[in-house]
C-alpha positions as CSV (number, residue, x, y, z in Angstrom):
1,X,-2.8,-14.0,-13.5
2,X,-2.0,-10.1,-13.4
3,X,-2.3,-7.8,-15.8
4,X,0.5,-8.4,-18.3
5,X,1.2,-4.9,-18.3
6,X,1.9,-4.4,-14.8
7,X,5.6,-5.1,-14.8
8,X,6.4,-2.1,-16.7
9,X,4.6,0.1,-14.2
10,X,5.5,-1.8,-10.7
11,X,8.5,-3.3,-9.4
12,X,8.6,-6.8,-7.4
13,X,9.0,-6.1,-4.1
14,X,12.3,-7.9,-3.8
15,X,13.3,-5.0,-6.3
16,X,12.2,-2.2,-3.8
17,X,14.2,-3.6,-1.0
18,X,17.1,-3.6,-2.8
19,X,16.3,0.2,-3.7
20,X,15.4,1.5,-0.6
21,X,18.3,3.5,1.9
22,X,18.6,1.5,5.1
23,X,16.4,4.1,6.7
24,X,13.9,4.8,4.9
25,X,10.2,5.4,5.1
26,X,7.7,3.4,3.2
27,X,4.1,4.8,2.0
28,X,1.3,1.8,2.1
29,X,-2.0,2.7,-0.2
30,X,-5.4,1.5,-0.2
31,X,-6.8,2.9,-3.4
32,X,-10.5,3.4,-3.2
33,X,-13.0,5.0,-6.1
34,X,-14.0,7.6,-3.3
35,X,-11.1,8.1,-1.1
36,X,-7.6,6.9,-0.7
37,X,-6.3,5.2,2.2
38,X,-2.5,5.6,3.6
39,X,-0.2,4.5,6.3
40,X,3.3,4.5,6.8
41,X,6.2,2.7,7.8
42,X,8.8,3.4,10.3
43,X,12.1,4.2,9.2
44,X,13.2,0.4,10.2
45,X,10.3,-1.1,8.2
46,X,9.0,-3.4,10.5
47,X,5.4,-1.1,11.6
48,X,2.9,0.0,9.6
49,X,1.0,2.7,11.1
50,X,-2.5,4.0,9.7
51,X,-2.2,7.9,8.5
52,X,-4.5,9.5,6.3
53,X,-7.3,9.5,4.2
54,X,-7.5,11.5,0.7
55,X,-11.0,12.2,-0.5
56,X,-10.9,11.4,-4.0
57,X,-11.5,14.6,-6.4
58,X,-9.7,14.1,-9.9
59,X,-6.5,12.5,-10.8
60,X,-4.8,15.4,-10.9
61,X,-5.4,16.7,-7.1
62,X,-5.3,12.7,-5.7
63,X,-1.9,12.4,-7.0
64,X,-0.7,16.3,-5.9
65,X,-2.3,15.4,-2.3
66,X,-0.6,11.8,-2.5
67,X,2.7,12.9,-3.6
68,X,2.9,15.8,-1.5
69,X,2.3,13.3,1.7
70,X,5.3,11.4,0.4
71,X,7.3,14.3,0.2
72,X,6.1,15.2,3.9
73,X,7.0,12.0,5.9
74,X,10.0,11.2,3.3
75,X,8.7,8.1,1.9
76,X,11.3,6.4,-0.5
77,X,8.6,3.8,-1.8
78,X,5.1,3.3,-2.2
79,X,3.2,0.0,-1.4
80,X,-0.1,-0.2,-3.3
81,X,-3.1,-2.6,-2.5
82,X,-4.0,-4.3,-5.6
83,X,-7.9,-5.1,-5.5
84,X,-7.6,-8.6,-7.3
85,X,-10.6,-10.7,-7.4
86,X,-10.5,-14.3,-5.2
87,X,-9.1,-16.5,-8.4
88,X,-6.2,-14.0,-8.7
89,X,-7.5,-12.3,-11.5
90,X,-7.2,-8.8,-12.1
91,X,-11.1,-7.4,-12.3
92,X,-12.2,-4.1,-12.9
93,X,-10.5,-2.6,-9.8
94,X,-7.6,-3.9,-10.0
95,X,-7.2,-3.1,-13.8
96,X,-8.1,1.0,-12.5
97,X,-5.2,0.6,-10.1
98,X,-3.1,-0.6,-12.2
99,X,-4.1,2.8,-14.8
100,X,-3.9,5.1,-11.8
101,X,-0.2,3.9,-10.8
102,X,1.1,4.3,-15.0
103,X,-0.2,8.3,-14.4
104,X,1.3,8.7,-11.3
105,X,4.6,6.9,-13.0
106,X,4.6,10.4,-14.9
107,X,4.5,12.5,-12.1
108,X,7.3,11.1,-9.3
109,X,10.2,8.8,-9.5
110,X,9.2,7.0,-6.2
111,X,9.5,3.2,-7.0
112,X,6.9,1.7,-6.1
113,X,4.6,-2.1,-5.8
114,X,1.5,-4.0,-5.6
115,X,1.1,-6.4,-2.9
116,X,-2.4,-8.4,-3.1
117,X,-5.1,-6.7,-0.8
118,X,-8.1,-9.3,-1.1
119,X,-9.9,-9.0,2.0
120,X,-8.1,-6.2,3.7
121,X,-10.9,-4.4,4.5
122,X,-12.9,-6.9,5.4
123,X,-10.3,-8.1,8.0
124,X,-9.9,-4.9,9.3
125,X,-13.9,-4.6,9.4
126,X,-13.6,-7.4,11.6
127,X,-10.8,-6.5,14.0
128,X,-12.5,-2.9,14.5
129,X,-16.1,-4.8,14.9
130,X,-14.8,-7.3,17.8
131,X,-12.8,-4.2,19.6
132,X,-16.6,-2.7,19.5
133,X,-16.1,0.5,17.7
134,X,-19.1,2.5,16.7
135,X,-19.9,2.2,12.6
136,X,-19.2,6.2,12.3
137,X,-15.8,5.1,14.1
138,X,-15.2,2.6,11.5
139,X,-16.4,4.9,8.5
140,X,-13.7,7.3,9.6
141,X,-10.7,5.0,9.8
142,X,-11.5,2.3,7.4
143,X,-9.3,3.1,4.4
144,X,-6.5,4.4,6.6
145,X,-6.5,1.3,8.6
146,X,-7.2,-1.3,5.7
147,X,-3.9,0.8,4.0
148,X,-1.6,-0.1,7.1
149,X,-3.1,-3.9,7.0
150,X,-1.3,-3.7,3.2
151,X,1.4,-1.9,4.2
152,X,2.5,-4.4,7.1
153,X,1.8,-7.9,4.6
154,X,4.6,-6.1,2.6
155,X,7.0,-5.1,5.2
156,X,6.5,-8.6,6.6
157,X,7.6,-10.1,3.4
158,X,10.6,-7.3,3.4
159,X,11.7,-8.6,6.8
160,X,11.8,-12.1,5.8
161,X,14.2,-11.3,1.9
162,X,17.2,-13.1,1.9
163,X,19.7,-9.9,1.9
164,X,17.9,-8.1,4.1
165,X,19.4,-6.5,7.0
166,X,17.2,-7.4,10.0
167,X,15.8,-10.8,8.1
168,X,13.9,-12.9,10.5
169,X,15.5,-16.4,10.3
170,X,12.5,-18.8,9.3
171,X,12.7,-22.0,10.8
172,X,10.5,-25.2,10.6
């Protein structure tokens, strides 16, 4: 179970849909204890596109660097990976997450949400292993690429809200 705090930090992400302009940019984040991963979304929502990597310094200069890449592509929302451990649980990770979205909270009205991240980056790992990148190759994009692999789980489950402009119809 999550953090019982967490709903008064993130919104569900049937919440953010419902916020978000019909074209509108969305900001996926793999939050690491050395760097921070992003991608973005297209203004329809349906790609997630790997972007940037912010080397970790101090709160203060993460969020100024994060927010002002926001501000630069005109994200209306951000999607953050939540670290939780395999039985759902948020460990240790997830838990400084969780503490590094309440500061941000203080700093920019962006809405924003967790979606679940576990194994992101090992899937990634994976992908950029069988299309036989080098490991300095997969060093550089890691975080940036493991951010869009968020970014797209949450836009997939945007597509598919019942409200939702361009829903894909789910059939059996």
């Amino acid at each position: 179970m999550l953090a019982k705090n967490m709903s008064d930090v993130a919104l569900p992400l049937e919440e953010i849909a419902r916020l978000l302009p019909a074209k509108a940019r969305v900001l996926g984040l793999d939050l690491g204890t050395k760097t921070i991963g992003l991608a973005l979304s297209d203004v329809e929502r349906r790609l997630a596109s790997p972007l940037d990597t912010i080397r970790r310094v101090k709160f203060s200069q993460d969020a100024a660097q994060l927010i002002q890449r926001a501000n630069d592509f005109e994200a209306q929302a951000l999607i953050f990976g939540l670290p939780l451990n395999m039985d759902g649980t948020a460990g240790p990770r997830a838990q400084a997450t969780q503490a590094f979205m309440r500061n941000l909270r203080k700093l920019t009205p962006l809405p924003f949400a967790f979606w679940d991240e576990r194994l992101s980056t090992a899937a990634v790992t994976r992908d950029l292993i069988a299309n036989d990148v080098s490991r300095a190759k997969r060093a550089d994009v890691i975080d940036r690429m493991a951010a869009a692999y968020i970014l797209q789980g949450a836009l997939d489950r945007l597509s598919r809200l019942p409200g939702t402009t361009d829903a894909i119809p789910i059939t059996n």
